[in-house]
C-alpha positions in Angstrom: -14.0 7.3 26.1 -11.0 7.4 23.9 -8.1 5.0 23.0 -5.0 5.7 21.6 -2.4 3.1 19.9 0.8 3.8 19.6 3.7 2.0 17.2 7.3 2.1 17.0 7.2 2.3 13.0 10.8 1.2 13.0 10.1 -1.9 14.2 8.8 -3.8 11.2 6.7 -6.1 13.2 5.0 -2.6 14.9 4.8 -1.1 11.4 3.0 -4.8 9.7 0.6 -4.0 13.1 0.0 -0.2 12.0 -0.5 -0.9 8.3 -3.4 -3.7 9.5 -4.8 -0.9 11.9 -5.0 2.0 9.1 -6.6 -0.5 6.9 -9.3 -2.4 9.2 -12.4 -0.8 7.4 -11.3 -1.1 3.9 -10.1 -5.1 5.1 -13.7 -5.4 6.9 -15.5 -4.0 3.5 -13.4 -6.2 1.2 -14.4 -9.6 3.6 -18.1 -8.5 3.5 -18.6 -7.9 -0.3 -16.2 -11.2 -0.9 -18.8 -13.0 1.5 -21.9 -11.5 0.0 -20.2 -12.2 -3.6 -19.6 -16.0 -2.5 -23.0 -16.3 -1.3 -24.7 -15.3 -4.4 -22.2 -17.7 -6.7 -23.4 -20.9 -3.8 -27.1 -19.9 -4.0 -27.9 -18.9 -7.9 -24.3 -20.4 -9.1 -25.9 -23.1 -11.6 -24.5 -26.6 -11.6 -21.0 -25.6 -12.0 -18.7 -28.1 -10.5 -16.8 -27.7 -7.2 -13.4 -26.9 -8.8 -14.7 -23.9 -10.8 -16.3 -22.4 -8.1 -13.0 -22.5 -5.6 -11.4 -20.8 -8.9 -13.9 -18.1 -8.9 -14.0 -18.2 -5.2 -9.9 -17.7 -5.4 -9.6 -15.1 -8.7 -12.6 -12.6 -6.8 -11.0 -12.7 -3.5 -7.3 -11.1 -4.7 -9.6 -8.8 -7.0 -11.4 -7.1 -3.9 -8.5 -6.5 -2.2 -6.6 -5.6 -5.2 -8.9 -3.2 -6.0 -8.2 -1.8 -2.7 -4.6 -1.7 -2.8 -4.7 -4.4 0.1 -3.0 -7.8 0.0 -5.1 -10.6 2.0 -1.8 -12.0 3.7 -0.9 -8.5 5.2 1.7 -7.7 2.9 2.5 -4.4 1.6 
């Protein structure tokens, strides 16, 4: 079985949806190490309060897609 997709990269709304379709597996990576990353700081975190840990929370998340060249709001 195969698929194809196909975009009119003109459009800019067709070209936001082919930018999100090249970069689905580095997206899907980025969630799952942010996940396993916020797990770790909720199980072994300490006794940190609430507000330092959204910080954290906030600061790693832009990082991992940062380091992948990625924005979290779909913007290029």
């Amino acid at each position: 079985m195969k698929a194809q997709l196909t975009f009119d990269l003109d459009d800019p709304g067709d070209h936001d949806r082919f930018l999100r379709c090249v970069n689905a597996e580095d997206v899907d990576e980025a969630v799952h190490e942010f996940t396993t990353w916020l797990r770790g700081q909720i199980k072994y975190g300490g006794e940190n309060d609430a507000d330092e840990h959204l910080t954290k929370a906030w600061n790693k998340l832009f990082a991992v897609f940062n380091e992948r060249g990625l924005s979290p709001w779909g913007e290029e």
